[in-house]
C-alpha positions in Angstrom: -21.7 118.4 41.5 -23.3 121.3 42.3 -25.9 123.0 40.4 -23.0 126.0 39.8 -20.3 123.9 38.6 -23.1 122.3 36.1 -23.8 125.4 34.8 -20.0 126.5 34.5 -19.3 122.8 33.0 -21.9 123.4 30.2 -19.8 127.0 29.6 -17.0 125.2 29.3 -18.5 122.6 26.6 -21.2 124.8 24.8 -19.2 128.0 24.7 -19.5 131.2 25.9 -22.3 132.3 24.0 -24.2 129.2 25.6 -26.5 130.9 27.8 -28.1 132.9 25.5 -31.2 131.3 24.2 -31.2 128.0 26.3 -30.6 126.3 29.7 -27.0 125.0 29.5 -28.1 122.3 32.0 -30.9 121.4 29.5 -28.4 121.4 26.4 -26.2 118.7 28.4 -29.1 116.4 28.8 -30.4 117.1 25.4 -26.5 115.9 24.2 -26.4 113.3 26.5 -30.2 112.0 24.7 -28.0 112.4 21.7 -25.3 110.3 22.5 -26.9 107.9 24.4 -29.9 107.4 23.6 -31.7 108.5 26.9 -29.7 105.9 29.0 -29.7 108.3 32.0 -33.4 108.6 31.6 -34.5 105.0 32.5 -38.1 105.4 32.1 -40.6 103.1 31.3 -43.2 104.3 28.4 -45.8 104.4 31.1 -44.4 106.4 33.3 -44.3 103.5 36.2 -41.3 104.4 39.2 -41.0 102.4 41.5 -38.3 99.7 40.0 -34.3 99.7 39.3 -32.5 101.2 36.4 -31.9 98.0 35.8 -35.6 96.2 35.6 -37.0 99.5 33.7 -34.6 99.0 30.9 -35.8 95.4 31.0 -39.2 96.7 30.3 -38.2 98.0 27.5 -36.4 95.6 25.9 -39.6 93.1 26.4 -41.5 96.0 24.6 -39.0 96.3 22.1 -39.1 92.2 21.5 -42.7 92.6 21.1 -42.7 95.2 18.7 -40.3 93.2 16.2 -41.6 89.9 16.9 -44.9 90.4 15.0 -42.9 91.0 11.9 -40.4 88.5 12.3 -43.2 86.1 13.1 -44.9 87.0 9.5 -42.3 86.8 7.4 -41.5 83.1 9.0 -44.9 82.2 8.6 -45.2 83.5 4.8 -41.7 81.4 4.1 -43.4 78.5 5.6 -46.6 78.5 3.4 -45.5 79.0 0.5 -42.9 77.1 1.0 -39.7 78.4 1.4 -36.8 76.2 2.8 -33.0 77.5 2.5 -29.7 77.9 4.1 -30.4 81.3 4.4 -34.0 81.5 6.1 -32.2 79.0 8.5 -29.3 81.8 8.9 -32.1 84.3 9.1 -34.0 82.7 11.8 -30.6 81.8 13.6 -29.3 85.4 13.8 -32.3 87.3 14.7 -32.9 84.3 17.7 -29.3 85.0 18.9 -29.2 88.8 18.0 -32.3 89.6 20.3 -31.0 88.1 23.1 -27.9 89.4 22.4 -30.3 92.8 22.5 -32.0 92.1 25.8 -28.7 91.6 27.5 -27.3 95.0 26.6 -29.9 96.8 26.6 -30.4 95.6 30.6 -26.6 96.3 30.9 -27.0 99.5 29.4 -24.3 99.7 26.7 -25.8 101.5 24.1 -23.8 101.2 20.7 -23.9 96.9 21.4 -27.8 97.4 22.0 -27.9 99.3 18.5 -25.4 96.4 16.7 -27.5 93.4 17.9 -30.7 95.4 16.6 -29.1 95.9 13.1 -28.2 92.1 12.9 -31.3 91.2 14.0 -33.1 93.3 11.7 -30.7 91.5 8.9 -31.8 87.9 10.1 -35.0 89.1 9.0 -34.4 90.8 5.4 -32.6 87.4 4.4 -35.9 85.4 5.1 -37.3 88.6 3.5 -35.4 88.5 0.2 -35.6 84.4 0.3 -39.3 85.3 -0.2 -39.2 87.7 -2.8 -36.9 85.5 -4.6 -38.8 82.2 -4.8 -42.2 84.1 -5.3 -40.3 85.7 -8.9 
């Protein structure tokens, strides 16, 4: 596509009144950010190039597993010393287990809303060890 029917295509989209103030070729990215979530990005927080779409976005989901483990990890280790033991820290541990690799696999594929679902459940898996805390603590 060239860089003529772009423009023309963001016209068509944005409006006529769409070059006024801002690139139209800018607005489409900036909308596609929105809706996707800068899949048509694929960078790595550092900045590094040299590797597939592919192998970045499994970068990030190894950051991203990182950044949630520590938590997770906490809360488990709380439940464990003070002695927490219940259907539902089992469930909670189950489904954040399952939901991040569930996570890792989209987010490689690059299906965004899925990547966003298994977050949410994972993040779930958590609050019910979570509330099992605060429950046996009152």
């Amino acid at each position: 596509m060239s860089a003529g029917a772009l423009d023309d295509y963001g016209t068509f989209l944005l409006g006529p009144g769409s070059r006024i103030g801002f690139d139209t070729v800018g607005a489409l990215r900036c909308g596609q950010d929105l809706l996707l979530g800068h899949w048509g990005c694929c960078r790595l927080p550092y900045g590094s190039t040299g590797a597939p779409c592919w192998a970045r976005r499994g970068q990030r989901a190894h950051l991203n597993l990182l950044e949630n483990l520590a938590p997770f990890a906490a809360l488990v280790m709380v439940a464990q010393a003070i002695d927490v033991h219940s259907a539902n820290t089992v469930l909670g541990a189950t489904l954040f287990f399952w939901a991040r690799v569930a996570h890792a696999l989209v987010f490689i594929m690059g299906v965004p809303l899925l990547r966003t679902l298994a977050f949410l459940t994972g993040w779930v898996g958590a609050s019910l060890i979570f509330i099992q805390i605060i429950i046996s603590v009152m």
